[in-house]
C-alpha positions as CSV (number, residue, x, y, z in Angstrom):
1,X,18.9,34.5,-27.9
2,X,15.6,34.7,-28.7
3,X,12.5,32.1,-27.2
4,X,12.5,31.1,-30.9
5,X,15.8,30.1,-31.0
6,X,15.7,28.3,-27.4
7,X,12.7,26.8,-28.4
8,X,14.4,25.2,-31.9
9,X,17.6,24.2,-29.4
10,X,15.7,22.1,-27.8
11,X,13.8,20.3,-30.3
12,X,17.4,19.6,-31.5
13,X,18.8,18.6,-28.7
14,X,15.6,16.0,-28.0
15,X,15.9,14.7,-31.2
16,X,19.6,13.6,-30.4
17,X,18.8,12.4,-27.5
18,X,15.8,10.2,-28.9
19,X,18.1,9.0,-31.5
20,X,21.3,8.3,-29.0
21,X,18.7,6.4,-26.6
22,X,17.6,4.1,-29.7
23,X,21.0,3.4,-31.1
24,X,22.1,2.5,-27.2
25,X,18.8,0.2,-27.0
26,X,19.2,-1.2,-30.3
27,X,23.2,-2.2,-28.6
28,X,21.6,-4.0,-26.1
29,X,19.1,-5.6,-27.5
30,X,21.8,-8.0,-28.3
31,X,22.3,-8.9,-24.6
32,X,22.6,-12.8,-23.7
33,X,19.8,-14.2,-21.4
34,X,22.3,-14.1,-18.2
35,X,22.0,-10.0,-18.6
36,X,18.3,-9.8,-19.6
37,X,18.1,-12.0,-16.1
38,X,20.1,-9.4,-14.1
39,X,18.5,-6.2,-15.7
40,X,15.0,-7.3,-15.0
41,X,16.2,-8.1,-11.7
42,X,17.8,-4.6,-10.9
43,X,14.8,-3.4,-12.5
44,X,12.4,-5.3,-10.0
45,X,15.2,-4.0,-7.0
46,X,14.9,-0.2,-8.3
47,X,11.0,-0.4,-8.0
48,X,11.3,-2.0,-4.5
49,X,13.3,0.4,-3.4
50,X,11.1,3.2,-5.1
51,X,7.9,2.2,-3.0
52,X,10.0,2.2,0.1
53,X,10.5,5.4,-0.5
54,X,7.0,6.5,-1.2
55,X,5.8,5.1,2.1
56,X,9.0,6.8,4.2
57,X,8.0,9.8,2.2
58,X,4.2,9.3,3.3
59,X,5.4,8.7,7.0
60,X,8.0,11.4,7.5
61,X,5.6,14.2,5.7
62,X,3.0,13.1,8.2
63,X,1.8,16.2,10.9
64,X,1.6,13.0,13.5
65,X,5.2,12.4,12.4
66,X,6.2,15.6,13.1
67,X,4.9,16.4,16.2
68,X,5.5,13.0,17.6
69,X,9.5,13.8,16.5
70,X,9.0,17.5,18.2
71,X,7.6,16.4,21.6
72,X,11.0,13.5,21.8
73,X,13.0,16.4,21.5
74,X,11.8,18.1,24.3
């Protein structure tokens, strides 16, 4: 298989996957209230959690961190 080839494959495969994504959005666009409510919340939850992340992230990958974690070892 040539780059050509692989490079058309995916350009297909995108394509469906755009096209899947809208038909599933245009599903759920018919969502009551009561589910808009609880997606926005999750949504809201998800991000929360993401910045936690970030700053464990930020914490752990710091060199103070590190050493501080090395000299409780010994």
């Amino acid at each position: 298989m040539g780059p050509f080839e692989m490079i058309a494959i995916i350009v297909v495969v995108s394509v469906i996957a755009g096209s899947i994504t809208k038909i599933v959005q245009a599903k759920n666009s018919g969502a009551t209230k009561e589910e808009k409510d609880v997606v926005d919340r999750l949504q809201n939850e998800v991000n929360h959690l993401k910045d936690r992340v970030k700053t464990l992230e930020a914490l752990v990958t710091d060199e103070s961190y590190r050493v501080k974690a090395e000299i409780e070892r010994l």
